[in-house]
Z-matrix of the N, CA and C atoms (Angstrom, degrees):
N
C 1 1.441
C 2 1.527 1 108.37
N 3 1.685 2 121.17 1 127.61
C 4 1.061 3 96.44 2 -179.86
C 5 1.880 4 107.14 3 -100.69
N 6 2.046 5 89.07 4 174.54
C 7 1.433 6 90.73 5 -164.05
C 8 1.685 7 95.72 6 -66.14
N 9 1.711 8 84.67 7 158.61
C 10 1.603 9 108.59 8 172.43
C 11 1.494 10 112.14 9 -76.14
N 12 1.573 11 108.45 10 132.87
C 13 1.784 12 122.34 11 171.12
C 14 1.397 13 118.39 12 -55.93
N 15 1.051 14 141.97 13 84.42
C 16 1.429 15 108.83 14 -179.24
C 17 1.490 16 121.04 15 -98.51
N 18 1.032 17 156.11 16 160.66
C 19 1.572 18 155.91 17 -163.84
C 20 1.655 19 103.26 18 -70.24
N 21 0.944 20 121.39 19 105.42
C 22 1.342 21 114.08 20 160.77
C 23 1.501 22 139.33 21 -32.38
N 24 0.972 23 139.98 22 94.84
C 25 1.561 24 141.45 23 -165.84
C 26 1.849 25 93.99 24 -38.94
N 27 1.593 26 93.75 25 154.96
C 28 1.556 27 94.67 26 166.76
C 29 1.173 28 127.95 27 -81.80
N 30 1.575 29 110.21 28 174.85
C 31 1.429 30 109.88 29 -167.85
C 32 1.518 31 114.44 30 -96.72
N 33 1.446 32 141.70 31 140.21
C 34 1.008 33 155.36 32 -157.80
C 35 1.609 34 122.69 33 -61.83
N 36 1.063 35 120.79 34 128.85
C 37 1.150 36 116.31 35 -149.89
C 38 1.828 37 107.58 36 -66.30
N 39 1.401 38 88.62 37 -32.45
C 40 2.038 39 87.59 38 175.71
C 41 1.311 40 108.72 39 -145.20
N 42 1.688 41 107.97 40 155.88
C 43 1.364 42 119.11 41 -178.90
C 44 1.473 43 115.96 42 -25.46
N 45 1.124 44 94.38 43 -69.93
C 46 1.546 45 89.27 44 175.10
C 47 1.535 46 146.52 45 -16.75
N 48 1.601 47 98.39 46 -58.48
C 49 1.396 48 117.88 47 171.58
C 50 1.126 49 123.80 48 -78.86
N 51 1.336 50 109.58 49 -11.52
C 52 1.780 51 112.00 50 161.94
C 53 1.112 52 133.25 51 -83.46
N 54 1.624 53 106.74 52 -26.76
C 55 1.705 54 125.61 53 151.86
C 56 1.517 55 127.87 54 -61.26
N 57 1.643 56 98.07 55 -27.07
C 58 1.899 57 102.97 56 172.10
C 59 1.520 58 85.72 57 -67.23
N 60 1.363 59 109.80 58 -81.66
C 61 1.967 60 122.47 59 -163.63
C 62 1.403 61 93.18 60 -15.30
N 63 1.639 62 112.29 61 -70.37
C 64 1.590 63 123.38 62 -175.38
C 65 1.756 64 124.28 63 -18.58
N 66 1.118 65 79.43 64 -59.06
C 67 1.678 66 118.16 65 -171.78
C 68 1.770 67 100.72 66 -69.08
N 69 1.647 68 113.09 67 -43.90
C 70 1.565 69 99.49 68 162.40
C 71 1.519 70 139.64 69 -84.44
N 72 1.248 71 95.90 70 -2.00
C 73 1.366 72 115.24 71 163.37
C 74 1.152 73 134.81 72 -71.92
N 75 1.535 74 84.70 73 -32.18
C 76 1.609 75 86.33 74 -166.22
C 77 1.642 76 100.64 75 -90.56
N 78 1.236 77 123.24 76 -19.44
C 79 1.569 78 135.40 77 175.77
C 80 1.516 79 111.71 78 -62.11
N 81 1.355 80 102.99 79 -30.85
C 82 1.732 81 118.18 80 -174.04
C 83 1.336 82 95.72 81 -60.68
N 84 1.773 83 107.89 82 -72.61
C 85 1.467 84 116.78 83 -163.34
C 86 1.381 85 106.39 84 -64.61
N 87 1.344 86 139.01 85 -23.19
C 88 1.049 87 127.95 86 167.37
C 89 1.379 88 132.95 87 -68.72
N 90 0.852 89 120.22 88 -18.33
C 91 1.496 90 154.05 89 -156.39
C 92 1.615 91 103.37 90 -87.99
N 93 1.669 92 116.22 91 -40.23
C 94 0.986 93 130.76 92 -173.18
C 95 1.472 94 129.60 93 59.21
N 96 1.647 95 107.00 94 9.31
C 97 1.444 96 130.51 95 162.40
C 98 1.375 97 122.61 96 -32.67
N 99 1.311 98 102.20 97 -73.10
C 100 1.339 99 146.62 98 -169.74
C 101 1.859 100 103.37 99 -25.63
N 102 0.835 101 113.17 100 167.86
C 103 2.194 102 112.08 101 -173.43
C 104 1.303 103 77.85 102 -106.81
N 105 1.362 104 111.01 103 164.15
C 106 1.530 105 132.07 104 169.51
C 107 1.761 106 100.69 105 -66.95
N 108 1.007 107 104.42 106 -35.32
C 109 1.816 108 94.38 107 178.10
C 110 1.146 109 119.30 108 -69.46
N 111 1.411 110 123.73 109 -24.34
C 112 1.360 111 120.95 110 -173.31
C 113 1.775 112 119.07 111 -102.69
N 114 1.437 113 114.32 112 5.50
C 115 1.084 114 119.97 113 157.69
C 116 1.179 115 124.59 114 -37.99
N 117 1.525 116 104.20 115 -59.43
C 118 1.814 117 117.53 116 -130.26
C 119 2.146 118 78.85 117 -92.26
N 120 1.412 119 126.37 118 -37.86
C 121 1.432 120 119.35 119 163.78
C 122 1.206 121 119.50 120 -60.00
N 123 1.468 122 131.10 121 -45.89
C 124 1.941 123 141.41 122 161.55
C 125 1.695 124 94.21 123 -19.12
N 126 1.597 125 100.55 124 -71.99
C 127 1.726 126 96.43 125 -164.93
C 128 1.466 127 112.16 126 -99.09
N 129 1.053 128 133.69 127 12.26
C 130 1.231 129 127.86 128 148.30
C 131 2.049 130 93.01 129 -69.08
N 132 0.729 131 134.07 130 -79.64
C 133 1.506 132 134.05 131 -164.16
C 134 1.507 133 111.40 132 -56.19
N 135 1.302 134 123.58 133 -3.03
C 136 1.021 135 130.43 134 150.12
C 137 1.323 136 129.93 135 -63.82
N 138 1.172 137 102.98 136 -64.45
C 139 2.205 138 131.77 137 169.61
C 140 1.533 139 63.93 138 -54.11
N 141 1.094 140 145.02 139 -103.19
C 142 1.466 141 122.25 140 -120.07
C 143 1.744 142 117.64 141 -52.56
N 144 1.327 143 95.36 142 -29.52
C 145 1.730 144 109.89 143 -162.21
C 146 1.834 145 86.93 144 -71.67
N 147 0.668 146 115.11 145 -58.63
C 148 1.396 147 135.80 146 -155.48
C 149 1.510 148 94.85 147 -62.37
N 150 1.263 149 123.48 148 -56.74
C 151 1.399 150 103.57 149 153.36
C 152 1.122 151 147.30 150 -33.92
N 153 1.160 152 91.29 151 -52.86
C 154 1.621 153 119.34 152 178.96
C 155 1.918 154 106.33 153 -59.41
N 156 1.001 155 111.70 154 -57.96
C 157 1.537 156 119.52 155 165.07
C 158 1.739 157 119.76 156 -47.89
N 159 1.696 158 112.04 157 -42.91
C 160 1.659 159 105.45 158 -175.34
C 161 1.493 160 97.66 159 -70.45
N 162 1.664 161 112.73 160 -45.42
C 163 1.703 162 97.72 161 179.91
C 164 1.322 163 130.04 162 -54.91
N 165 1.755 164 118.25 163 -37.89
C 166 1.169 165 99.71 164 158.10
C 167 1.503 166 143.88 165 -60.74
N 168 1.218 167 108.46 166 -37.34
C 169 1.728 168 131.71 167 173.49
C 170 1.729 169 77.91 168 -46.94
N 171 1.290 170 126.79 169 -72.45
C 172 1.955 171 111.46 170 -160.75
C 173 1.232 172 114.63 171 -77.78
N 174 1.395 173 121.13 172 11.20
C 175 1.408 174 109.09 173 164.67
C 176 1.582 175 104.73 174 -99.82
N 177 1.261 176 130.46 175 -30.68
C 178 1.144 177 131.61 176 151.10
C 179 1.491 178 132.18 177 -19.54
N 180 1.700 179 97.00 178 -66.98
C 181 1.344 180 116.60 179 -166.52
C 182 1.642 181 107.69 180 -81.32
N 183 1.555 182 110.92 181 -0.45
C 184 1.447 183 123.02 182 171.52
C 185 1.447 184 117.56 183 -104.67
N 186 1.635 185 102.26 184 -19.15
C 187 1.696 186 88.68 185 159.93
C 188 1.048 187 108.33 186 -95.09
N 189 1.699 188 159.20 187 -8.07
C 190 1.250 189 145.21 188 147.40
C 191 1.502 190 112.37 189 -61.85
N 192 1.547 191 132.73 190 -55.59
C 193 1.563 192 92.95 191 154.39
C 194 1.299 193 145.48 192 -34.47
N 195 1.391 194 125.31 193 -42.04
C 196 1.153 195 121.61 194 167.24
C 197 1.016 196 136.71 195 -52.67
N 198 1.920 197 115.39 196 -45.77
C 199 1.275 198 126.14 197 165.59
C 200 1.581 199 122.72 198 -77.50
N 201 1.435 200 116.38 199 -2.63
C 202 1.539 201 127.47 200 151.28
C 203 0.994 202 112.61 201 -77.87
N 204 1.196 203 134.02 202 11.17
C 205 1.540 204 100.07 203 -149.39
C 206 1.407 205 151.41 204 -9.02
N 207 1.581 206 95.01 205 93.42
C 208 1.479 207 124.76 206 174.51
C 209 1.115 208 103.76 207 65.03
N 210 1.407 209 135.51 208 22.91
C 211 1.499 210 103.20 209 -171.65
C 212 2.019 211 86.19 210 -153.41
N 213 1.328 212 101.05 211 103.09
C 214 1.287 213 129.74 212 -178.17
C 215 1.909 214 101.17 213 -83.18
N 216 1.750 215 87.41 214 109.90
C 217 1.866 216 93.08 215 -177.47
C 218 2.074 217 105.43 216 -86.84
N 219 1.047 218 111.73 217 133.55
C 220 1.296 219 111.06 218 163.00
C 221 1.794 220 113.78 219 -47.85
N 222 1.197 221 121.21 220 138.33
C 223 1.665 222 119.50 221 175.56
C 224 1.460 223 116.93 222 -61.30
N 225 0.994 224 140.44 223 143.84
C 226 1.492 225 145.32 224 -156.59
C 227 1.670 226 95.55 225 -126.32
N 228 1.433 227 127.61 226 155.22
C 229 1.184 228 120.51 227 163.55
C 230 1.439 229 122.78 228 -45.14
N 231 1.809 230 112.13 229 -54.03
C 232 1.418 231 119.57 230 171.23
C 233 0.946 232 129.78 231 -56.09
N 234 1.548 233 115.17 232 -2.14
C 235 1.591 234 118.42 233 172.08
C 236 1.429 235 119.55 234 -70.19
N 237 2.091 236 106.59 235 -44.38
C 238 0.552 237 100.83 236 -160.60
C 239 1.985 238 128.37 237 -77.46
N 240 1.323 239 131.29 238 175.01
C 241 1.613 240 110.16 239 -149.42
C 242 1.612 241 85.47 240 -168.13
């Protein structure tokens, strides 16, 4: 019988909450709790989060280029605050 599709829950409204989810996922699989069935969904919903997180990180890092214009400074000690 094969496994059943089910709809993927949606994705989180902000970085943040995809890094908590992240962060419980990754405790699950580590944990080694988890049933053999619920692995192979754990990291599929992972890859998703995790996606979901690099696109934001580059939409980010494309509105500070913009508002730098183009020219991304390395952090300096005195930057930091």
């Amino acid at each position: 019988m094969p496994p059943r599709k089910t709809a993927s829950p949606p994705l989180p409204a902000t970085y943040g909450e995809a890094v908590a989810q992240l962060e419980q996922i990754v405790s699950g699989l580590e944990s080694g709790q988890l049933p053999l069935e619920d692995l192979l969904g754990q990291y599929q919903r992972g890859a998703q989060l995790l996606a979901f997180c690099r696109e934001r990180l580059q939409a980010v890092e494309e509105q500070v280029r913009r508002l730098d214009g183009d020219v991304l400074r390395p952090l300096t000690q005195g930057d930091e605050a």
